[in-house]
The first five atom37 places (N, CA, C, CB, O) and aatype in JSON, in Angstrom:
{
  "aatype": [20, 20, 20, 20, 20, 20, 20, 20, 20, 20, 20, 20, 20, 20, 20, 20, 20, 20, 20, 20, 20, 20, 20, 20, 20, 20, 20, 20, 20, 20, 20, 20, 20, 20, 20, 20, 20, 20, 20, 20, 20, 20, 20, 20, 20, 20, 20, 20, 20, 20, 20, 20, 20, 20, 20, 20, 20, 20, 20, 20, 20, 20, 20, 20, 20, 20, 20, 20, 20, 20, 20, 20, 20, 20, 20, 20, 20, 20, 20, 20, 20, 20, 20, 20, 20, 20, 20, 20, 20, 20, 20, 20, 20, 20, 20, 20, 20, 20, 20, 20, 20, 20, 20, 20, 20, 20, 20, 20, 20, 20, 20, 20, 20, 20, 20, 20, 20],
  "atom_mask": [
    [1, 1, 1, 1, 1],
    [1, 1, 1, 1, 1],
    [1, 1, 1, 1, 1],
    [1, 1, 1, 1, 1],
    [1, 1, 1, 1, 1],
    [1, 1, 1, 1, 1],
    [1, 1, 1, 1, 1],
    [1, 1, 1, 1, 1],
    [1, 1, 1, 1, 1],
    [1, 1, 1, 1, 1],
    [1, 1, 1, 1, 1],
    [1, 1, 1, 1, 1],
    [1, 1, 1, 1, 1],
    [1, 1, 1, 1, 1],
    [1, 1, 1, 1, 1],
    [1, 1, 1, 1, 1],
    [1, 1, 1, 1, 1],
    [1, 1, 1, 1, 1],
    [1, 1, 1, 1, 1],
    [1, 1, 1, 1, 1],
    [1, 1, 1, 1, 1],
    [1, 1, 1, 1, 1],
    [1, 1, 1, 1, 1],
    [1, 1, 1, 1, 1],
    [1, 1, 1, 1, 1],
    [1, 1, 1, 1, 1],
    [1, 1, 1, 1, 1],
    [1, 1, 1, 1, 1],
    [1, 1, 1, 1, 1],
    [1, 1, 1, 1, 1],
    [1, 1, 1, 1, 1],
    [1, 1, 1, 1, 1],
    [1, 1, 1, 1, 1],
    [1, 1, 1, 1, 1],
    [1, 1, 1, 1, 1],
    [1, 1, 1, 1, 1],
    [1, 1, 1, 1, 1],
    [1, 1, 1, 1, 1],
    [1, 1, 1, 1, 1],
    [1, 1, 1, 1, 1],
    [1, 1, 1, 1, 1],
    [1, 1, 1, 1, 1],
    [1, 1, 1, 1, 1],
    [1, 1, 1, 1, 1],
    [1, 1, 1, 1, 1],
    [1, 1, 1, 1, 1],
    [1, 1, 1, 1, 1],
    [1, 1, 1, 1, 1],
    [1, 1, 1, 1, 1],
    [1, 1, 1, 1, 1],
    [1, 1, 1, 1, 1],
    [1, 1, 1, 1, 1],
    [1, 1, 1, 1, 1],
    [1, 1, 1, 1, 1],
    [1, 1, 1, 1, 1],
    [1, 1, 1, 1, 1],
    [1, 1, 1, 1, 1],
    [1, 1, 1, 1, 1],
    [1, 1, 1, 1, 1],
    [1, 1, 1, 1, 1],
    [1, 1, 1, 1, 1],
    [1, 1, 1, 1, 1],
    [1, 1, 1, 1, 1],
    [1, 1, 1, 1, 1],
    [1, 1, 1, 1, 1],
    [1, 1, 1, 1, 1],
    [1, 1, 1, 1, 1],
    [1, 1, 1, 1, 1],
    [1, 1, 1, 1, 1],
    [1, 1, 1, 1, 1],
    [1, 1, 1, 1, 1],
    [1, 1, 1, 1, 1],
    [1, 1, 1, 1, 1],
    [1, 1, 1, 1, 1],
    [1, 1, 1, 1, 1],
    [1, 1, 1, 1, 1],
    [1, 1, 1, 1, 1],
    [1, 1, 1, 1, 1],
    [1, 1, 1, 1, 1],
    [1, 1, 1, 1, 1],
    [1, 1, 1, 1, 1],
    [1, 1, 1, 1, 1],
    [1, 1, 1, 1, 1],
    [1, 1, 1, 1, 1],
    [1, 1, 1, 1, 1],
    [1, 1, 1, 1, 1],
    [1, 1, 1, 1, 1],
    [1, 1, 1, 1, 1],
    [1, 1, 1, 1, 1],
    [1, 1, 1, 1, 1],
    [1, 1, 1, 1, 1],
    [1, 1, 1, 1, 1],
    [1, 1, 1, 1, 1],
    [1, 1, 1, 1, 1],
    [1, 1, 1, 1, 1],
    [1, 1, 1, 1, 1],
    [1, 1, 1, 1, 1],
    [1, 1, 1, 1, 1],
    [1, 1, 1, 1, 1],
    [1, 1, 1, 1, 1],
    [1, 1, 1, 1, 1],
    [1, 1, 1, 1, 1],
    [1, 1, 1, 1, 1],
    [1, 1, 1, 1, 1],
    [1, 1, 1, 1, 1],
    [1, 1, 1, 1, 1],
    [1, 1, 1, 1, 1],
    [1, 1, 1, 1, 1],
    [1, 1, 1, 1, 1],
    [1, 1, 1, 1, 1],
    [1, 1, 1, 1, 1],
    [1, 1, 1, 1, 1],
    [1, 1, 1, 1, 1],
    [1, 1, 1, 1, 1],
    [1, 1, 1, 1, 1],
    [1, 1, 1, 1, 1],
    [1, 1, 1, 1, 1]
  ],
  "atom_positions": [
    [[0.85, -1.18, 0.0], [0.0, 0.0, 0.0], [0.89, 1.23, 0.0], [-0.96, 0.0, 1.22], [2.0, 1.15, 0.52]],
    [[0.53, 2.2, -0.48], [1.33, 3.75, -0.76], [0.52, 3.89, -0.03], [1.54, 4.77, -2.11], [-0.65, 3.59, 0.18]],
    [[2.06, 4.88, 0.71], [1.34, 5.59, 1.63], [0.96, 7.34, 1.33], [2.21, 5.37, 2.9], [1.85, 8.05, 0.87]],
    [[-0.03, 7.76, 1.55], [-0.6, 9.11, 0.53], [0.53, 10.21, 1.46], [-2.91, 9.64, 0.7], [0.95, 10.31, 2.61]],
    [[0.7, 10.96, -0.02], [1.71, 12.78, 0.52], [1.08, 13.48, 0.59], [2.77, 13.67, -0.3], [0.18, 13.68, -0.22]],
    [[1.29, 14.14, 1.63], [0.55, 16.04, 1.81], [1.04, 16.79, 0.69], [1.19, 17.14, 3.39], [2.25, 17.01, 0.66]],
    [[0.33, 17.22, -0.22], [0.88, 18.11, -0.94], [-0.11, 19.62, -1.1], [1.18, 17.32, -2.27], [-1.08, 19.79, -1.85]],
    [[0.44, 20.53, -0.21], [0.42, 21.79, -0.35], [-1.46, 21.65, 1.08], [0.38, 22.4, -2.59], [-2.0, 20.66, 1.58]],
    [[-1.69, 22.68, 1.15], [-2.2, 23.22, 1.85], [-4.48, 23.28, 1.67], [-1.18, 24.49, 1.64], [-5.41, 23.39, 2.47]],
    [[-4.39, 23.17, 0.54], [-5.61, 23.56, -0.17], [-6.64, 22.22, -0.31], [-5.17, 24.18, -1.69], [-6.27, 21.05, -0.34]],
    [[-8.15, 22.75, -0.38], [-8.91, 21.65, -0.39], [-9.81, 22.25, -2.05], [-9.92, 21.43, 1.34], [-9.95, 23.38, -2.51]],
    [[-10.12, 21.32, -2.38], [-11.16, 21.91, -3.52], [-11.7, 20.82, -3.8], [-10.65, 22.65, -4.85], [-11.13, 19.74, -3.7]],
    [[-13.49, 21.09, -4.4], [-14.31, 19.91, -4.31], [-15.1, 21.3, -5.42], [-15.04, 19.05, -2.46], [-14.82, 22.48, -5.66]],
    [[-16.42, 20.11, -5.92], [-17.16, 20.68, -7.07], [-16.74, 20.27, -8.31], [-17.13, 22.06, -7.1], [-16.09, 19.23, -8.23]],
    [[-16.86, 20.67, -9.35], [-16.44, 20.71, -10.7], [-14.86, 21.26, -11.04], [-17.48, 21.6, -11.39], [-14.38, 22.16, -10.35]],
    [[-14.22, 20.74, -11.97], [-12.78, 21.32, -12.58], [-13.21, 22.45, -12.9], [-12.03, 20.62, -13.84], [-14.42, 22.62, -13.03]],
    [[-12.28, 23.54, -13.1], [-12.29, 24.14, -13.82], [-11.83, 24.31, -15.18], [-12.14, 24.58, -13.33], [-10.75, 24.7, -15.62]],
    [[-13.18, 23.83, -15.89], [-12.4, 23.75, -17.6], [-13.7, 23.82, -17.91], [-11.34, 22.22, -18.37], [-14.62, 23.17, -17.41]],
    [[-13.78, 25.08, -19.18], [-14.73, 24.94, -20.2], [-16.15, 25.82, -19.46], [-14.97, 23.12, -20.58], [-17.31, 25.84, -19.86]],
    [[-15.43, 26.61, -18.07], [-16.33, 27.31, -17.71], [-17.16, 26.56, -16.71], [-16.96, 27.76, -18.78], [-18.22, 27.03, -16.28]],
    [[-16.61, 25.19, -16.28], [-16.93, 24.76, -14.81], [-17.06, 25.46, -13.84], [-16.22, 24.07, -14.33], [-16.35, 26.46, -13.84]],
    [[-17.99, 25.23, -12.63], [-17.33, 25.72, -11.16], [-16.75, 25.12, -10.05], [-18.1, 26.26, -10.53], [-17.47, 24.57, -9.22]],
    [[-15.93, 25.15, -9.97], [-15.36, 24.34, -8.13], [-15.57, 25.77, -7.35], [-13.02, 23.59, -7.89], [-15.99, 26.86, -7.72]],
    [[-15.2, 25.39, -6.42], [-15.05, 25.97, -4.61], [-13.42, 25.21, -4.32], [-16.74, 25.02, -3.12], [-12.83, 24.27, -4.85]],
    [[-13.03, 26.35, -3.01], [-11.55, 25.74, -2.87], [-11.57, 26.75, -1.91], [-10.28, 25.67, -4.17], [-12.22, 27.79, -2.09]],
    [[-10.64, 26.45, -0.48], [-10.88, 26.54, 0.82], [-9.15, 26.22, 1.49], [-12.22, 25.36, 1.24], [-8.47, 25.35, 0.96]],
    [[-8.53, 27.18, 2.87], [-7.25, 26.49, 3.25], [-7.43, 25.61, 4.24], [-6.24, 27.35, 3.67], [-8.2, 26.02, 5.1]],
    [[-7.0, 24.52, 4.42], [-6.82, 23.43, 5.6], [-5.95, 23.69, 6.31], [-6.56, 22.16, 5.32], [-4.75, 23.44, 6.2]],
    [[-6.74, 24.45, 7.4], [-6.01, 24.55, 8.57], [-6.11, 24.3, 9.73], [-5.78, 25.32, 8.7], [-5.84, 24.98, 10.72]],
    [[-6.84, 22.51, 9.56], [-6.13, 21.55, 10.66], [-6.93, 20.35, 10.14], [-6.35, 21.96, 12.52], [-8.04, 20.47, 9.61]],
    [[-6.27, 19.13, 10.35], [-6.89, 18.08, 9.81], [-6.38, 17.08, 11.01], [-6.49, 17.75, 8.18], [-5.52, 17.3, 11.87]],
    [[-7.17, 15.92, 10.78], [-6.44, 14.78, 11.74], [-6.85, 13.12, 11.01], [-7.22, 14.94, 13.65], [-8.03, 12.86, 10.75]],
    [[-6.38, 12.69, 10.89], [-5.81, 11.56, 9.85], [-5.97, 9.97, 10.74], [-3.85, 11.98, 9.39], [-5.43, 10.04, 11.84]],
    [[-6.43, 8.97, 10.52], [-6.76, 7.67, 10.73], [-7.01, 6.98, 9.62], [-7.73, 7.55, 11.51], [-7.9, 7.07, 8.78]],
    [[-5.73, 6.0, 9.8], [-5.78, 5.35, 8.68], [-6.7, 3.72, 9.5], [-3.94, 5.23, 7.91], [-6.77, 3.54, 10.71]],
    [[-7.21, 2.91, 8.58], [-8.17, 1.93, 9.27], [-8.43, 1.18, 7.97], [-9.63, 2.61, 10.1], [-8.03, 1.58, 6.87]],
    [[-9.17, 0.0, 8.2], [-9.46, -0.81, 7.35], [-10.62, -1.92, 7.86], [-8.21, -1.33, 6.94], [-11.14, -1.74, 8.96]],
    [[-10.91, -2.81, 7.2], [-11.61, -4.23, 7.87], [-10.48, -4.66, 8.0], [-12.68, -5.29, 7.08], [-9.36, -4.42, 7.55]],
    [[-11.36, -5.98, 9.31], [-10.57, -7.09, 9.67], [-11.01, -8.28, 9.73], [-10.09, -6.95, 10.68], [-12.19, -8.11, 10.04]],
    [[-10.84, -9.36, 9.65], [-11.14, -10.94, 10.05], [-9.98, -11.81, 10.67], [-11.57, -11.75, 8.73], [-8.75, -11.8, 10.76]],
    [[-11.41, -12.83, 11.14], [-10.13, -13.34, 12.1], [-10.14, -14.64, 11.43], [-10.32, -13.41, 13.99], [-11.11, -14.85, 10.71]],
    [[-8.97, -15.84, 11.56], [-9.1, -17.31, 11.42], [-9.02, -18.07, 12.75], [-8.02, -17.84, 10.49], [-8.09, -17.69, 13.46]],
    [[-9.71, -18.96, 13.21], [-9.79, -19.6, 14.97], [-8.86, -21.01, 14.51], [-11.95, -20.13, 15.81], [-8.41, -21.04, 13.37]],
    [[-8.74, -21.56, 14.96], [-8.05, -23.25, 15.4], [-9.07, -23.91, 16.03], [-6.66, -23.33, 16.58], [-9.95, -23.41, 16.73]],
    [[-8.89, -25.02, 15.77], [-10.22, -25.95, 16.61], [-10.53, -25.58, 17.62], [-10.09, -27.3, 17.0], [-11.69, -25.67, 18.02]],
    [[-9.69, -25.12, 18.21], [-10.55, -24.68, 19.63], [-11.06, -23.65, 19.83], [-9.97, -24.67, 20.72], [-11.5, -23.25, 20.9]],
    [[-11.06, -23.15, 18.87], [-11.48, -21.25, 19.07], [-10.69, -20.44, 19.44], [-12.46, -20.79, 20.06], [-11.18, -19.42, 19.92]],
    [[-9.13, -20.54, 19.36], [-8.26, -19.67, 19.49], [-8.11, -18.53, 18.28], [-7.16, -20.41, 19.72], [-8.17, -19.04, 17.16]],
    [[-7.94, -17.31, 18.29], [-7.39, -16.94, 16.81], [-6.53, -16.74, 16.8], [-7.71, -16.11, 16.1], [-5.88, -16.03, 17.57]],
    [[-6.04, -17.65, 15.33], [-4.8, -17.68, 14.96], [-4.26, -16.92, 13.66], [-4.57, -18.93, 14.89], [-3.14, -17.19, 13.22]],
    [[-5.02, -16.02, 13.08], [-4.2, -15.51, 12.4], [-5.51, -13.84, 12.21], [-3.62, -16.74, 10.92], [-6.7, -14.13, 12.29]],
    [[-5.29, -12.86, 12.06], [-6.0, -11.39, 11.84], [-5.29, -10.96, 10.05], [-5.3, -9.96, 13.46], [-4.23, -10.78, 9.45]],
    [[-6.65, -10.99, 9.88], [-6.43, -10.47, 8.18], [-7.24, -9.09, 8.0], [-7.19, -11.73, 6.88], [-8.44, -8.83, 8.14]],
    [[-6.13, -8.31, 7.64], [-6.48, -6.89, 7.21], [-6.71, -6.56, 5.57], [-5.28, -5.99, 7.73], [-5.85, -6.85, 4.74]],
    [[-7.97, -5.92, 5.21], [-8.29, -5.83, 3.9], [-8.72, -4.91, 4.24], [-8.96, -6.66, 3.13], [-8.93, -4.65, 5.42]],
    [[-9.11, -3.76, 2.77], [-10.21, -2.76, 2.63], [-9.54, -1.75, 3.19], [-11.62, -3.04, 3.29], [-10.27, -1.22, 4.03]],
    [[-8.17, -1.07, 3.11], [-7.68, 0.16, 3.7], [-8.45, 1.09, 3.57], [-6.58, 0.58, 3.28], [-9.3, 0.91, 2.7]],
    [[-8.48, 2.15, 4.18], [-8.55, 3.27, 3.92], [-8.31, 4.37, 4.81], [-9.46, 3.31, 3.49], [-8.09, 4.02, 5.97]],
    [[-8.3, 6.12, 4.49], [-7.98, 6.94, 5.02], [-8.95, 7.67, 5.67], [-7.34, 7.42, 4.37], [-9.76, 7.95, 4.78]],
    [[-9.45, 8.27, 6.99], [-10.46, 8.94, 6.99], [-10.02, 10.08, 7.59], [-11.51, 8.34, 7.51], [-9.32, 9.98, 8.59]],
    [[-10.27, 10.97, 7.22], [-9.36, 12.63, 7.48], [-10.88, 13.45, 8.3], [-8.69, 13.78, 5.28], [-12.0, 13.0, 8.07]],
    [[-10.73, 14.27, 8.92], [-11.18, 15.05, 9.93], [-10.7, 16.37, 9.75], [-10.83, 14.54, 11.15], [-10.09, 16.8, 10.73]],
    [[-10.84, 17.4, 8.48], [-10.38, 18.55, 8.08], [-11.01, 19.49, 8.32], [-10.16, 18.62, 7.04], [-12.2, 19.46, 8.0]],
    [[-10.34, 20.96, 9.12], [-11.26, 22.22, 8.9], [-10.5, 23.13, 7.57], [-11.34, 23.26, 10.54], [-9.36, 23.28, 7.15]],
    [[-11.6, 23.51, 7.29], [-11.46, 24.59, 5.72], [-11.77, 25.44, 6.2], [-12.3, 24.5, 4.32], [-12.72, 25.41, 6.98]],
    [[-11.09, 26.6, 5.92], [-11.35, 28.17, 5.64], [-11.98, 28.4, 4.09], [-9.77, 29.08, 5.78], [-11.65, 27.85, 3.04]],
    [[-12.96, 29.37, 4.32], [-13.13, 29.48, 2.82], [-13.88, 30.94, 2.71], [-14.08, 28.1, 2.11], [-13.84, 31.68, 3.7]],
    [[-14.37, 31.24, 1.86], [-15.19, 32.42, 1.13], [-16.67, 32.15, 2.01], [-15.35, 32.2, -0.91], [-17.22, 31.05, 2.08]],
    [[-17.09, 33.29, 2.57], [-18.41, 32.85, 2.93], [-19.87, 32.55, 1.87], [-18.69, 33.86, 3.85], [-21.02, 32.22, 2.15]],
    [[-19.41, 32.75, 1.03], [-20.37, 32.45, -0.38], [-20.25, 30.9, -1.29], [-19.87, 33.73, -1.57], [-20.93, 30.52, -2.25]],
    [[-18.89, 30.08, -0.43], [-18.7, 29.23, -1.25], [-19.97, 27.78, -0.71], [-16.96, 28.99, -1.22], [-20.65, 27.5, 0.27]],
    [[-19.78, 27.44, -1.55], [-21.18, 26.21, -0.98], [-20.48, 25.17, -0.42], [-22.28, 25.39, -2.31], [-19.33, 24.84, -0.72]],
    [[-21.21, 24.66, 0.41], [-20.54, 23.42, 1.5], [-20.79, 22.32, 0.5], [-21.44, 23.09, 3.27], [-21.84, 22.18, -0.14]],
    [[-19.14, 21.12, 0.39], [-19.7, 20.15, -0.5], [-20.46, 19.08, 0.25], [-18.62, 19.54, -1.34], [-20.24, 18.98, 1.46]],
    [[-21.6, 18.0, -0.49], [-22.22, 17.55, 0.01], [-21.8, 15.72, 0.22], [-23.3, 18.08, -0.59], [-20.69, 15.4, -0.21]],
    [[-22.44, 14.89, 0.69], [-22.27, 13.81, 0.82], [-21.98, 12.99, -0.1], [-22.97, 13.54, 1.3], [-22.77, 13.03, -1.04]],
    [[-21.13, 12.23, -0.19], [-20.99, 12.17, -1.68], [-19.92, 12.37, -2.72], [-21.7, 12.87, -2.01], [-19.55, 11.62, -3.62]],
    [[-19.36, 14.1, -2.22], [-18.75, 14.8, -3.36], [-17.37, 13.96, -3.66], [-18.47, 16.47, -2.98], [-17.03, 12.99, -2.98]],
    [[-16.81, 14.34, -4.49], [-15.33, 14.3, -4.71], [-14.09, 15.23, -4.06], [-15.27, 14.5, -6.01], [-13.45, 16.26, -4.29]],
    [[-14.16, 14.7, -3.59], [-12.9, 16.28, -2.66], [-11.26, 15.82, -2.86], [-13.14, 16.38, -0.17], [-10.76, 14.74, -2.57]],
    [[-10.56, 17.07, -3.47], [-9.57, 16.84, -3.1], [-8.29, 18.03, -1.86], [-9.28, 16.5, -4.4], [-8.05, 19.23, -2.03]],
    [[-7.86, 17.33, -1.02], [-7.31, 17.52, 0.28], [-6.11, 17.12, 0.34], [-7.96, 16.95, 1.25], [-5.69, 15.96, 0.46]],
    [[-5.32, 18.45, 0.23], [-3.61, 18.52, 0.23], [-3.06, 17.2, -0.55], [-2.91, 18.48, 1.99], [-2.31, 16.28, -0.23]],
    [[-3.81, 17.56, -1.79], [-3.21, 16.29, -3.14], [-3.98, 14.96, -2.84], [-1.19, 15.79, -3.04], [-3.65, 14.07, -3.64]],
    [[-5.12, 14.48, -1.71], [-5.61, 13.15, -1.8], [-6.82, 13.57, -2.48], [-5.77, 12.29, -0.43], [-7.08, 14.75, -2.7]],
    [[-7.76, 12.35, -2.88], [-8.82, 12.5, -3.31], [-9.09, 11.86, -2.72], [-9.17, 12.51, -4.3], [-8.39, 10.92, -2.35]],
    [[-10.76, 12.19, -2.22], [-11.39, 11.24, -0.87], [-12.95, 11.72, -1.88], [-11.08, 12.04, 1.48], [-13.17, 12.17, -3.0]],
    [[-13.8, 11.25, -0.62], [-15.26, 11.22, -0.97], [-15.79, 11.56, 0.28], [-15.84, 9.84, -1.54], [-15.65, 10.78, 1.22]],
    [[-16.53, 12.88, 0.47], [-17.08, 13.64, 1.85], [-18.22, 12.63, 2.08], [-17.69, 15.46, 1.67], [-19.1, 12.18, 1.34]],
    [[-17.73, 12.34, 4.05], [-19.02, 11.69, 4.39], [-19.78, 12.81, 5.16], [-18.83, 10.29, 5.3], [-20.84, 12.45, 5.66]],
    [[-19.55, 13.6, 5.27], [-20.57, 14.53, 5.57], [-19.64, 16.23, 6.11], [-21.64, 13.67, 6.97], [-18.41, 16.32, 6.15]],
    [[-20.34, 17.05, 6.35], [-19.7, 18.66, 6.17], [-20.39, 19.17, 7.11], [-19.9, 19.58, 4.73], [-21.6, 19.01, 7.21]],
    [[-19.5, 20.03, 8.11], [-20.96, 20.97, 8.65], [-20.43, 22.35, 9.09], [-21.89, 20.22, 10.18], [-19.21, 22.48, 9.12]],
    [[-21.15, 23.32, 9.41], [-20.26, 24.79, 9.38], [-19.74, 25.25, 10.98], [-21.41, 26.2, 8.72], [-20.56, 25.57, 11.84]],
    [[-18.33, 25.24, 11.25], [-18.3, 26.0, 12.02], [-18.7, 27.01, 12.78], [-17.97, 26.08, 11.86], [-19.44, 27.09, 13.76]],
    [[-17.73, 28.21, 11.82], [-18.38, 29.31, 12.05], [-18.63, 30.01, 11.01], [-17.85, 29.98, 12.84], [-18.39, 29.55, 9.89]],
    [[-19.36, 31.72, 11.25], [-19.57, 32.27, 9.39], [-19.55, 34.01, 10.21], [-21.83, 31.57, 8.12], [-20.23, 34.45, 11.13]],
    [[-18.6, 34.56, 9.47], [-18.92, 35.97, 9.36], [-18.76, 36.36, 7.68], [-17.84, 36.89, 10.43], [-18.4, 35.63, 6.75]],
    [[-19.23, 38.0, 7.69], [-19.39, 38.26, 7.05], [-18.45, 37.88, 5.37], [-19.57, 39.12, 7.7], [-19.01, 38.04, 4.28]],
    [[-17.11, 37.4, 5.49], [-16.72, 37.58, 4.32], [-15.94, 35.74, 4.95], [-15.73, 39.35, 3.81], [-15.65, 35.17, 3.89]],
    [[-15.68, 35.1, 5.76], [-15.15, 34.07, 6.27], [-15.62, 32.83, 6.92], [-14.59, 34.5, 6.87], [-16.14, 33.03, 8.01]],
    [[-15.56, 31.66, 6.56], [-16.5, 30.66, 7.16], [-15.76, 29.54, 7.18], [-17.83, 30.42, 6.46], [-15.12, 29.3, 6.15]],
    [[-15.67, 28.65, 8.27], [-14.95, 27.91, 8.61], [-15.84, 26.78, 8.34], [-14.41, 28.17, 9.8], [-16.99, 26.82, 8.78]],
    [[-15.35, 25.58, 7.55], [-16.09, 24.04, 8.06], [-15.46, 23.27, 8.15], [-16.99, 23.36, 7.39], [-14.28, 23.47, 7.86]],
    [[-16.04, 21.47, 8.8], [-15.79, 21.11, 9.24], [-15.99, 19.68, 8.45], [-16.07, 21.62, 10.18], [-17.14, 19.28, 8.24]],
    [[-14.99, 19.02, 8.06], [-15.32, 18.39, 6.62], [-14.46, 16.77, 7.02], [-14.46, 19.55, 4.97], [-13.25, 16.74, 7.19]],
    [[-15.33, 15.53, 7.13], [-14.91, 14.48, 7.24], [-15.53, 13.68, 5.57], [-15.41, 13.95, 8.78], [-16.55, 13.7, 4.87]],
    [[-13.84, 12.9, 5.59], [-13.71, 12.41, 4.28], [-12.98, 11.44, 4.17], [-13.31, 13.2, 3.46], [-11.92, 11.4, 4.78]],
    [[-13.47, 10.26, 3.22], [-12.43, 8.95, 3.42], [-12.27, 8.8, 1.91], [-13.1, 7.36, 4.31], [-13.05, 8.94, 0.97]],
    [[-10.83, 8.43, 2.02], [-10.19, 7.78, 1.26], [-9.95, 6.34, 1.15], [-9.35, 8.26, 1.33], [-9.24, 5.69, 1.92]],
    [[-10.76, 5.76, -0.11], [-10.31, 3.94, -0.09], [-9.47, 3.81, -1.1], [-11.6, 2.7, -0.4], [-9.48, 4.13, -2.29]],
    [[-8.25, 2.94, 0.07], [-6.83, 2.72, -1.1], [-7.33, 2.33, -2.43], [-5.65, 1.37, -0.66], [-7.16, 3.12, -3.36]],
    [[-7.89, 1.29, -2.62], [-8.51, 0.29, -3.24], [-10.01, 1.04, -4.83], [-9.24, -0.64, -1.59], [-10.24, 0.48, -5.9]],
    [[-10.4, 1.83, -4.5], [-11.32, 2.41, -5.2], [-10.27, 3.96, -6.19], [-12.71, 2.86, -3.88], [-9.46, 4.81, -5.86]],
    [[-10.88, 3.59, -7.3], [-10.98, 4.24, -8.25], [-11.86, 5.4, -8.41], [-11.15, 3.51, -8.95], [-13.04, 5.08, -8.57]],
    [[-11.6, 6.75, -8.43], [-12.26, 7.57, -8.62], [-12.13, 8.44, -9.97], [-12.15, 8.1, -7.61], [-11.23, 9.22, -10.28]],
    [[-13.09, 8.15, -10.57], [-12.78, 9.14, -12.19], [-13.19, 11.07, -11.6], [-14.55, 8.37, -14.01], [-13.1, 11.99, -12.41]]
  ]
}
């Protein structure tokens, strides 16, 4: 398994920008990271276990975004990408909001294993 790099600071989710798309894009400034997976066990006749099998990695990140107070919160679902990973938001919710600044609060997992176009 590779293990994923931080690269640079920034989150952005929504559409590319090409051809007159829109994304949203926000700074991460604080995240907290658990990596996890499934497990199974194998027993011995007697019900001892004797061996723990790990499958199904993945990453689940715990990120706050700074952003534009006009930008839209992404939703369940989205495609997000977070200091160079691409994950899939399990859910978003808002900190705080003043007038031009809004903080959220954005949990997102990454599966080693899955393909995201």
């Amino acid at each position: 398994m590779a293990t994923p790099t931080i690269k640079g600071r920034n989150a952005i989710w929504g559409m590319e920008h090409t051809d007159g798309d829109t994304y949203a894009s926000g700074l991460v400034v604080d995240k907290n990271w658990n990596v996890t997976g499934e497990t199974d066990f194998i027993f011995d006749s007697n019900g001892f276990t004797i061996t723990e099998i790990f499958f199904d990695d993945k990453d689940e990140l715990d990120v706050s975004i700074i952003c534009e107070s006009a930008t839209a919160m992404p939703a369940r679902g989205d495609q997000i990408v977070i200091c160079g990973i691409t994950c899939l938001v399990q859910s978003c919710g808002l900190v705080w909001n003043n007038r031009k600044w809004k903080m959220l609060s954005v949990k997102v997992t990454r599966f080693v294993n899955m393909v995201l176009a």
